[in-house]
N, C-alpha and C positions, 0 to 999 in steps of 0.2 A: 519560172516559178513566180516571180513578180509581179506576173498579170493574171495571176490565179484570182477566181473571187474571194472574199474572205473567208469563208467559209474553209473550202482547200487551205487556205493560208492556217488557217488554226488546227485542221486536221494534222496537215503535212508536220507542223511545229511540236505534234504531241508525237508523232510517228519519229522524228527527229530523237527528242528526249528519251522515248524510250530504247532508242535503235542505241542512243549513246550510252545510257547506262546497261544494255546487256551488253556491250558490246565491252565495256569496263569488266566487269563482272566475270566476264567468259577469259578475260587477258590476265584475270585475280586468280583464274581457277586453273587454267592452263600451267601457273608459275608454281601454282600451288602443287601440282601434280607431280610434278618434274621430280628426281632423286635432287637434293641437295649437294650429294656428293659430285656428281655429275653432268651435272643439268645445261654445263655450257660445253658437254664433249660434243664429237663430230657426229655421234651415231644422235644426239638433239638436235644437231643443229639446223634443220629443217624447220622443227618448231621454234624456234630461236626466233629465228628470221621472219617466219609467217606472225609472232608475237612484236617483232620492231615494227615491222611492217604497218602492224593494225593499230600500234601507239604512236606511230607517226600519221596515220589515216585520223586518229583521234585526235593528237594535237593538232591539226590541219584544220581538222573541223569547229575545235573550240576557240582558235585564233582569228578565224576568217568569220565565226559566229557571232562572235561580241560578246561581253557580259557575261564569259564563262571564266572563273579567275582560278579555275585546276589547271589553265593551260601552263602555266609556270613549271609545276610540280611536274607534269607529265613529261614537259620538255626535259625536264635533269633527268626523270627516271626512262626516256628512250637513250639521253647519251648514257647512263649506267648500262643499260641494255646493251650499247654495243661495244663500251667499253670491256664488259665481261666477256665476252667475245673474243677479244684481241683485236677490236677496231676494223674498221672498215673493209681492210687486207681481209680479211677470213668471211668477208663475207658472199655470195653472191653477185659477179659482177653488175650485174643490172637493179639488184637490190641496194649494194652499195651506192651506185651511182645516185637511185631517186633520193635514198636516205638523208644522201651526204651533203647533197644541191639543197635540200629542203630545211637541213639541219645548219650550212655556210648562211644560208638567204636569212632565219629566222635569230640566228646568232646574231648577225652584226645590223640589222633590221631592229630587234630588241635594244640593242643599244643604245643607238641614235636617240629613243624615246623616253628609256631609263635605264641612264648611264651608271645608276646609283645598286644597280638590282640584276648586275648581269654575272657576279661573281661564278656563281656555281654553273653557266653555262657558256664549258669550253671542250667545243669542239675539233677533230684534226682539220687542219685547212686544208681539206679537198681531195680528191679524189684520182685526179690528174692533173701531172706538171704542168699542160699546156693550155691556155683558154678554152675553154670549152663554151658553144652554147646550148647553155643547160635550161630545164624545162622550166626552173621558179627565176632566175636570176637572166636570160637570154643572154644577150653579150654584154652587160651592165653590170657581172659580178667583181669586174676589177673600180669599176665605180663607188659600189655599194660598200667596197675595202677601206676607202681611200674615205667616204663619210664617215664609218666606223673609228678612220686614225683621227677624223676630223672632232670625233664626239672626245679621245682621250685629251684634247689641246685643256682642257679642265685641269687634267693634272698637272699639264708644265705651269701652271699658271702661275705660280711661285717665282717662273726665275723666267726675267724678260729674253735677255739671249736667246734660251733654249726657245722661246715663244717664237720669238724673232726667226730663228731658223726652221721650224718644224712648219709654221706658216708659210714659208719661203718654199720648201720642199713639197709639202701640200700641192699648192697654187702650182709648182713646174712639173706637176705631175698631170694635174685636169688641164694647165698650156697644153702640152705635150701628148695627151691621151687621144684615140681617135680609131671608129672603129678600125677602118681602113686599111689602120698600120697592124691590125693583128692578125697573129697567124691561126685561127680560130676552129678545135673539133668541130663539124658539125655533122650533127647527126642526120642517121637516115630518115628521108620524111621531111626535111627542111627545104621546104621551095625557096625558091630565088623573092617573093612575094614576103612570106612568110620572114625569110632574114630582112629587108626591107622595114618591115616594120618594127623587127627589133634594135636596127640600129635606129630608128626612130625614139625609143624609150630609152636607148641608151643616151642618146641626146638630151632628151628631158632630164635623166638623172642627172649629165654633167652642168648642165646651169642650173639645178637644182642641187647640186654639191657645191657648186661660189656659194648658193641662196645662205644655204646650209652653214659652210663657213662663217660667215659673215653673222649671223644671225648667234653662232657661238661662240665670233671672238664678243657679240655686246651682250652676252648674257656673265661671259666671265668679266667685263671690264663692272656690269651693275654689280656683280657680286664679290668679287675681289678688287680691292685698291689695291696699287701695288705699289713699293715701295723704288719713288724714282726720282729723278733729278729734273724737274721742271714739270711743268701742268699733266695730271691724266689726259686730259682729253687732246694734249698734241699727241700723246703717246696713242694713245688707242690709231687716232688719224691716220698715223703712221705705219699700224698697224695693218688697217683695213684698205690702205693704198700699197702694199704689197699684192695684194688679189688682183689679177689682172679684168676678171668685172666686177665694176662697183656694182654692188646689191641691186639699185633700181635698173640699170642694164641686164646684169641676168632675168631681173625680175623678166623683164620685157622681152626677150628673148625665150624664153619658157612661156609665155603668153601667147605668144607669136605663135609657136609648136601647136599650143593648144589650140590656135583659132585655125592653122594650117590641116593641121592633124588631128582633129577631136578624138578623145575614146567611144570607141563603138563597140559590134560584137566581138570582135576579132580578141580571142584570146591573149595575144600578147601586153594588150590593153590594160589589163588588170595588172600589172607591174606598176604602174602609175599612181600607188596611191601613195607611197612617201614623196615625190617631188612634188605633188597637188599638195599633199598639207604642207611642206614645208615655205613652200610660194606661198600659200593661202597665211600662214603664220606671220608672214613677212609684206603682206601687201596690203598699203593704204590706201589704194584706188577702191571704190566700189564697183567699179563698172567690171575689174578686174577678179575682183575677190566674187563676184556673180558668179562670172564663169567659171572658175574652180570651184565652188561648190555645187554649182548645176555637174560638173566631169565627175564629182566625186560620186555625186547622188547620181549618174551613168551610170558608174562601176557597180553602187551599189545592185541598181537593177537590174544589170546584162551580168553579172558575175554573182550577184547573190553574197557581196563582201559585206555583211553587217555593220564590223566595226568601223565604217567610214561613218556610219553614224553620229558616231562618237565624236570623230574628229571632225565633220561638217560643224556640231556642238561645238567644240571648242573654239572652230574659228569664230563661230559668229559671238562666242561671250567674248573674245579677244577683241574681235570689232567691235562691241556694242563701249569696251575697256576703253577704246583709241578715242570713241564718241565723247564719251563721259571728263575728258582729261586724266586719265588714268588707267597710263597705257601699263602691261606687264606683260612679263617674256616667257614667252609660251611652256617654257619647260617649268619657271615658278608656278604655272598655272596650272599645271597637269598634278603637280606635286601636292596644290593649295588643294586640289579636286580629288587628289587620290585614287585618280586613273593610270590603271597600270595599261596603256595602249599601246596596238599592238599593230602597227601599218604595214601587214602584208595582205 
């Protein structure tokens, strides 16, 4: 769609808007129809389903679109959806599965970004007990977990200790994680090629969770002082030398990935765009912060991901921040901008 002329490009966009509002419209009319008294029995539950289904095809659309800000609301009223249901158990195997992959990935994905604004979207975690790789998340969903504990480290931030050890536990989880070591579903249809390159991205996300780390013990040390026995800044030090990579090593490390492994068309590729922003948020090299928004602006073209846009935007006000003397930390900034972004 990317190398469409403009022309197409402005057709396809109204063809888009209107497809999404009937497509609303018909999911308003469907609920409407239903008995009240009945409407989540087994003799509906066919439409049920074909109704999650088409609200998750919706938020999918409005997420990956950019600049659509119902994707919030849609997101709590598909977990109502299946919460009325009885959860994911009563649903469709195969329907549970895409739901539930889409709904884990968008859950703790949202987080990371606005950590302030995730209250009403809580989903069951998962589907099945054993790793799976799943279609939105590849083998990278125990990763994407483990950023998600990394974005709560805001709440311990109160009481050093607890800091002290949840940091600790963190970091011997990304030592310690590897695809290698999992015992991992994989579905049928997954080449040897295919897995290949998702432990590929699962690698980006893991140096891109230190990135991550790191990047949110100094946004809580700018925002909370904390009440301690000798200087902050030995304490933070101390802090951030628990991680077994310091920030500019992961940085470089995920650099490397990207120069080794660029994103191309290969689907699995488009999982990449939280480690790209969050490197891209974190790096003071120009030669480096190039590259990731040349990857980013890839994604957008080959995947048709809009809201990289956004975040392409914010890195470079971030850089233009660093230039000026007057650096600020990217979640202040999102917050200052009143972008609710959305990096899947």
């Amino acid at each position: 769609m990317a190398n469409w002329p403009s022309s197409n490009q402005h057709e396809l966009r109204n063809a888009e808007i209107t497809y999404h509002g009937r497509t609303l419209s018909g999911v308003r009319n469907a609920l409407a129809k239903l008995p009240k008294q009945d409407m989540f029995s087994a003799s509906h539950m066919p439409l049920m389903e074909e109704i999650i289904l088409t609200v998750a095809s919706v938020c999918k659309y409005e997420a990956v679109r950019g600049n659509i800000k119902s994707w919030r609301g849609h997101l709590e009223a598909l977990q109502s959806l299946v919460d009325y249901c009885g959860g994911f158990k009563n649903l469709d195997a195969d329907i549970a599965d895409w739901v539930s992959g889409l709904a884990i990935y968008w859950l703790h994905i949202t987080k990371l970004t606005n950590p302030k604004s995730t209250a009403g979207l809580v989903f069951c975690d998962g589907f099945y007990d054993t790793p799976k790789v799943d279609l939105y998340l590849g083998c990278s969903e125990q990763l994407v977990k483990i950023c998600s504990r990394i974005s709560d480290l805001r709440i311990l931030a109160h009481s050093t200790a607890t800091l002290v050890q949840e940091v600790t536990e963190i970091n011997n989880l990304l030592v310690s994680w590897s695809c290698d070591e999992q015992d991992f579903i994989i579905p049928e249809g997954i080449s040897e090629a295919t897995f290949g390159r998702l432990k590929i991205i699962a690698d980006y996300y893991r140096y891109g969770a230190y990135i991550f780390l790191h990047s949110t013990l100094d946004g809580i040390s700018q925002s909370n002082p904390l009440e301690i026995q000798g200087s902050q800044s030995t304490f933070w030090d101390m802090i951030h030398s628990l991680v077994a990579f310091a920030k500019p090593v992961a940085l470089q490390h995920l650099v490397s990935l990207l120069r080794s492994f660029p994103p191309n068309s290969h689907p699995e590729f488009s999982g990449l765009v939280f480690p790209l922003f969050i490197a891209g948020c974190e790096c003071e090299d120009n030669e480096q912060l190039a590259l990731i928004l040349k990857s980013l602006h890839t994604l957008e073209v080959n995947f048709g991901i809009h809201n990289t846009k956004r975040a392409q935007e914010l890195l470079m006000i971030l850089s233009q921040l660093r230039c000026e003397g007057k650096p600020k930390h990217w979640l202040d900034l999102l917050e200052e901008l009143e972008w609710d972004l959305m990096l899947v």
